[in-house]
Structures are given as structure tokens and as C-alpha cells.
C-alpha positions in Angstrom: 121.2 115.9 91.9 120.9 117.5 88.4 118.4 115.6 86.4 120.1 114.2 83.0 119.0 111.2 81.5 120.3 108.7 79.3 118.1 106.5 77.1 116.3 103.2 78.0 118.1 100.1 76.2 115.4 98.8 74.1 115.0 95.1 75.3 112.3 93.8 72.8 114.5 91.4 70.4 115.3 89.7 73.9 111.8 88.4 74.8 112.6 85.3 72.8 116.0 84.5 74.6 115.3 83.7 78.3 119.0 83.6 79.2 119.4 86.9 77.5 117.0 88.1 78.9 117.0 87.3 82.6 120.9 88.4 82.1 120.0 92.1 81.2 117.2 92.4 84.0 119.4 90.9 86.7 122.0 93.4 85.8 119.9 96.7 85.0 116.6 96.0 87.2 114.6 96.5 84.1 112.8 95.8 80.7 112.2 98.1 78.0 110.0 96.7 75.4 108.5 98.8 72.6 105.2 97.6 70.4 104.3 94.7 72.8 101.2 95.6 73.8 98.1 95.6 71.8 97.8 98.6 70.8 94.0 99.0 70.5 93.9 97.8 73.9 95.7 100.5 75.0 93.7 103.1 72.9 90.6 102.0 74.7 91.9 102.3 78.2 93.2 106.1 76.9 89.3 106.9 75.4 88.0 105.3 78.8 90.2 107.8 80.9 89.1 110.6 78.5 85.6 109.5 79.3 85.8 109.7 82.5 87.3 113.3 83.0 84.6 114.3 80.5 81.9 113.0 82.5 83.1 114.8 86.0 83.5 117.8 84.3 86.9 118.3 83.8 87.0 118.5 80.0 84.5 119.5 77.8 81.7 117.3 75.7 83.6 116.7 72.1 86.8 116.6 73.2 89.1 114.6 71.7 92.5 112.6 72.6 94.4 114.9 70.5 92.6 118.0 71.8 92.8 117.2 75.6 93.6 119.3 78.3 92.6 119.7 81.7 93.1 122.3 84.7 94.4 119.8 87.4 95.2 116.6 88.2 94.4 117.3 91.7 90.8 118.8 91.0 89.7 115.3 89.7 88.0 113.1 92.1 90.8 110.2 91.6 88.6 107.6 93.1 86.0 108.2 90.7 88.3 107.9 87.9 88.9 104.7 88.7 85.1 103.4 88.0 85.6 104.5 84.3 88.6 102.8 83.3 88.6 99.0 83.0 92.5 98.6 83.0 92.3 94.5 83.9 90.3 93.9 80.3 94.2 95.0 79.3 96.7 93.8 81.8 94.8 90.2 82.0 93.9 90.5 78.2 95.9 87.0 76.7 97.8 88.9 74.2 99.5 90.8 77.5 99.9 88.0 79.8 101.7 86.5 77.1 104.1 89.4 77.3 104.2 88.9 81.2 104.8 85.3 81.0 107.6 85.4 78.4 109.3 88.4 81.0 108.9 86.2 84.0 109.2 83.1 82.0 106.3 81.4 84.0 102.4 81.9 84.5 101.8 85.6 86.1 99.7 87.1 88.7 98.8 90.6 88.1 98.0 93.1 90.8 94.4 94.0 91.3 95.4 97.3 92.4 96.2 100.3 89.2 97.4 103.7 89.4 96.0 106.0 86.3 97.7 108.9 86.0 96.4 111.9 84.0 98.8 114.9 84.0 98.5 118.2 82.0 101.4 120.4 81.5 103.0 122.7 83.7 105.0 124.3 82.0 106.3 127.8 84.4 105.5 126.3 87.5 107.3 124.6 90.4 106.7 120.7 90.0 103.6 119.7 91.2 103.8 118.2 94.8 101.6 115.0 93.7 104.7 113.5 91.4 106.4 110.7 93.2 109.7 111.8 94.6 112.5 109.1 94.3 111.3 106.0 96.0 111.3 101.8 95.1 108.0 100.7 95.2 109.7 97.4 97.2 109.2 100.1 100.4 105.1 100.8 99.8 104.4 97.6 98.8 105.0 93.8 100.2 105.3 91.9 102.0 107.3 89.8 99.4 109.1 91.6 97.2 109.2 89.1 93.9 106.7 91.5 92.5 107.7 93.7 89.0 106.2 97.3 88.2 104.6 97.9 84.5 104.8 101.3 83.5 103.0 101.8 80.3 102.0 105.2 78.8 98.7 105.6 77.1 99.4 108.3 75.2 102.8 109.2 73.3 105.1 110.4 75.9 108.5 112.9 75.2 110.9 114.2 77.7 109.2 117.2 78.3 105.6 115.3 78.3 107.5 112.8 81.2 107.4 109.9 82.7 109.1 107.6 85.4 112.8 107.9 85.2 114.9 104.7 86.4 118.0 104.7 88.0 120.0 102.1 86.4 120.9 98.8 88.1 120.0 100.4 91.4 118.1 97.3 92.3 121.6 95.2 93.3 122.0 97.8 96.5 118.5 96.2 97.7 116.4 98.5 100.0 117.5 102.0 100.8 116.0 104.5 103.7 112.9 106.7 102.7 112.2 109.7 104.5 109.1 112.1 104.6 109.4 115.0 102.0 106.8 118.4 102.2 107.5 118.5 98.8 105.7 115.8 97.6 102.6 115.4 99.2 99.4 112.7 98.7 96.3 112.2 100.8 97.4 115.2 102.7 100.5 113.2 103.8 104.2 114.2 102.8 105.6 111.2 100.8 108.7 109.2 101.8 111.4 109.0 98.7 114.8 108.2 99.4 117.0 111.2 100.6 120.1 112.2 98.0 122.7 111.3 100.3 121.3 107.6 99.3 121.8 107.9 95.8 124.9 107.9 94.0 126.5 110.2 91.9 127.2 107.1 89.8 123.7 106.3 89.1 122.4 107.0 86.0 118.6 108.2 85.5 117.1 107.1 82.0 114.1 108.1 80.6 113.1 108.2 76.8 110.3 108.7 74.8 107.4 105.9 74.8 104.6 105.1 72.6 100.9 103.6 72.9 101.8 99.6 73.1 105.2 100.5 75.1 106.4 99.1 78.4 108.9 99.3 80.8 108.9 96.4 83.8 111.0 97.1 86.7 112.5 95.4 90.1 111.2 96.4 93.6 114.1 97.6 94.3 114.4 99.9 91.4 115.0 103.7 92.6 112.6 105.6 90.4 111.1 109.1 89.9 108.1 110.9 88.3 109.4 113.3 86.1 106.8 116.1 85.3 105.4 117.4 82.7 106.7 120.7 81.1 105.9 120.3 77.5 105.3 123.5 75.4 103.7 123.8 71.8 102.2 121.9 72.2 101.4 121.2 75.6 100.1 117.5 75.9 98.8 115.6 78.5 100.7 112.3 80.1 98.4 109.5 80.1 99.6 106.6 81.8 98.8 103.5 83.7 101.0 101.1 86.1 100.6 98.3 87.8 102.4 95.2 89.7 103.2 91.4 88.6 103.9 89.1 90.7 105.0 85.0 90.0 101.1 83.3 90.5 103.3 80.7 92.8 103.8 83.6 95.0 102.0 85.1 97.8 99.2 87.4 97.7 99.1 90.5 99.8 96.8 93.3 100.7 98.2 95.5 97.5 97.6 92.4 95.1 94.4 91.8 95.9 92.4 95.2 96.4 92.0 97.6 93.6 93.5 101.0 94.1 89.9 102.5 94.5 89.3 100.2 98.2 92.7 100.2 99.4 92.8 104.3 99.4 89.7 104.1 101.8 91.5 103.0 104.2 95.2 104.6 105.6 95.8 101.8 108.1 96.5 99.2 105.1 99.0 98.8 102.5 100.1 101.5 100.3 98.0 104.4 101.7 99.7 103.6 105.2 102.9 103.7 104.1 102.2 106.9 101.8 100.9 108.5 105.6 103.9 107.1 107.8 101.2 105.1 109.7 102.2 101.5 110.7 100.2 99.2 108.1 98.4 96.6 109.5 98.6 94.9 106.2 100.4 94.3 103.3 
């Protein structure tokens, strides 16, 4: 599968038209809203994450946003990251859950459990084997599957920068088989994606340029990708956060209610399980 992309839709003058709204997701599997999120909310997660690799050594004292760069994502102690970055002062902020609420059109619960992502480029070498190969996050993560991914980037993203690319409206064919890949590897484990004899040539990937205070918002059953990032004079880094939201009606598993940090401590539960092939005792 060659990797062209077509643009996200922008989806933002919707969020005041429920029936519009619920009309696009149900048909694309996603939301693309620009400028929603408080943008100096988003700043401060992006400073905290800077912080952080500053502090375990990986960039140096005086180093700026725009001056970033760091040798590996992999070198960085990733559950240490997670102590510096205080993601739920933005997802539960009420300026956001307003944004969650008018996408779900009723009060929200959102996920105790973050992924930050901190990327620099790579630009001349074979794609790292920490990106997420195709997959739907309705496989790693349950056990209901009402759930929606947030995507945001915390830094401005471009196509060589990267980001998660979609596969549009491939939500309606539900859950598809995922298979271990050596290519793409976390915890030591090869990661299950969907093979490409599951994805059709009719499936369109889109990806497009993001700013601080963008969002995308996805189904379960949304085949997506990490796409990685080559970007050349300059080289920036991809800063980015996501996380799940879920109806607060709904049930509460293992993955909504442990932060990242304690569920990646232990590979019989949840999404590390899954990640390693082993059974999970709990979802």
C-alpha cells in the first residue's frame, strides 16, 4: 500500500449542529476540529514535556520549543516522562470537556490513561520500529467499544513532521484481524496492526497539517497509522498527546481507569497485554 493522503475535512462549523454532526462522524469515523482547544493549555502541556526531557538529560538546560531536538525517542525513560506532564489539567480542563460534550452530545468520561509522544526527525532512515503500524485502537483497548480517540498535536505538525493518518469511514467494516509485525516493535514485543490484505485499495488515508489547539476524535474501529517523521530544514520535532473518551454512562475498564504510567507495569493487563500477544486478564 503506497502511502498518499488526502486532507482531513475540517469539521469545526458542525459542533453547533448535532444532526450534522453525528451524520458526518457516523459516516467518516471521525472529527476534525481546528482552534478548539485552549490554546495556552496546550502550550503548557508542550513546555511540561520539554521539561521533562530537559531534566533526564535528553536536551540541554536553555532549550527552547523552537530550538528542540533530541537523539531518540527510545533513549528516554517513557515512564518517567509521564511524571512531568499533567495532561488531565487539559483534557478535564472545562473549556475542553465542553468540546467533548458538544462531540458526544452528553457529559464525558475521559480516560485516565495518556500516551505522549515526543518524536525527532528521521529523516534518511528506515521508519522507526516504535510508530504504530496500522491498527484500531477498538483491538487494545475494551472491553466496550463506545470509547473515541483524541489525537491532538502539541506542537505545529506538517506532513513531513507526521502524525496519525486515518483511513476514512473504515469504522462501518467493524473489527478486522491484527497480526504480530517485527517491524514494529514496543516493550520488546512485535506489535499487532492489521495485515494489507485487510485493507482496501478503496480506502483512503488522510492526514493534514495540525496546529496547537487542533483535534481529531476518532471511532474504535477507525484503521489508523503513525506516520513518521522525515522533516528536513528544518527538522522539527512531533509533539503530541492522545487519549480516550468514553460516554460517563458507560462502563469503566482497566484502560479508563489507570494512567499509562501503572498499566505499563504490568503485561498481563490491558493494553500492554495486548501490545505482547499475552491474554489480558483485564480490560
Amino acid at each position: 500500500m503506497t502511502d498518499t493522503f488526502s486532507d482531513y475535512i475540517d469539521c469545526t462549523p458542525l459542533l453547533d449542529d448535532r444532526e450534522a454532526l453525528d451524520r458526518f462522524y457516523d459516516e467518516h469515523g471521525y472529527l476534525y476540529l481546528r482552534g478548539v482547544l485552549d490554546r495556552d493549555l496546550v502550550r503548557a502541556a508542550a513546555e511540561q514535556m520539554l521539561e521533562g526531557l530537559i531534566a533526564l538529560g535528553h536536551a540541554a538546560p536553555g532549550t527552547t520549543l523552537d530550538t528542540l531536538t533530541i537523539e531518540s525517542f527510545e533513549a528516554v525513560d517513557e515512564r518517567a516522562m509521564h511524571g512531568y506532564v499533567k495532561y488531565d489539567d487539559l483534557w478535564n480542563h472545562p473549556s475542553t470537556l465542553k468540546v467533548w460534550e458538544k462531540v458526544f452530545g452528553e457529559p464525558v468520561f475521559v480516560f485516565k490513561s495518556t500516551t505522549i509522544r515526543y518524536y525527532p526527525s528521521g529523516a534518511g532512515s528506515p521508519a522507526p520500529s516504535f510508530l504504530t503500524p496500522l491498527h484500531q485502537d477498538g483491538y487494545y483497548i475494551g472491553p466496550n467499544k463506545d470509547f473515541r480517540t483524541a489525537w491532538m498535536p502539541l506542537l505545529a505538525t506538517t506532513r513531513d513532521i507526521g502524525g496519525v493518518a486515518l483511513a476514512n469511514g473504515s469504522h462501518k467494516k467493524g473489527p478486522r484481524e491484527h497480526v504480530a509485525t517485527e517491524n514494529h516493535r514496543r516493550f520488546g514485543h512485535p506489535m499487532r496492526g492489521i495485515p494489507a490484505e485487510e485493507f482496501g485499495a478503496d480506502e483512503q488515508l488522510l492526514l493534514s497539517p495540525m496546529e496547537p489547539g487542533d483535534v481529531i476524535i476518532f471511532h474504535a474501529f477507525m484503521c489508523h497509522k503513525s506516520i513518521p517523521n522525515v522533516s528536513v530544514n528544518p527538522a522539527g520535532m512531533r509533539m503530541s498527546m492522545d487519549t480516550r473518551i468514553q460516554p460517563a454512562s458507560s462502563h469503566r475498564g482497566f484502560n479508563a481507569l489507570t494512567p499509562w504510567a501503572e498499566s505499563a507495569k504490568d503485561p498481563s493487563k490491558g493494553l500492554v497485554a495486548k501490545l505482547s500477544g499475552t491474554p489480558a486478564t483485564s480490560e
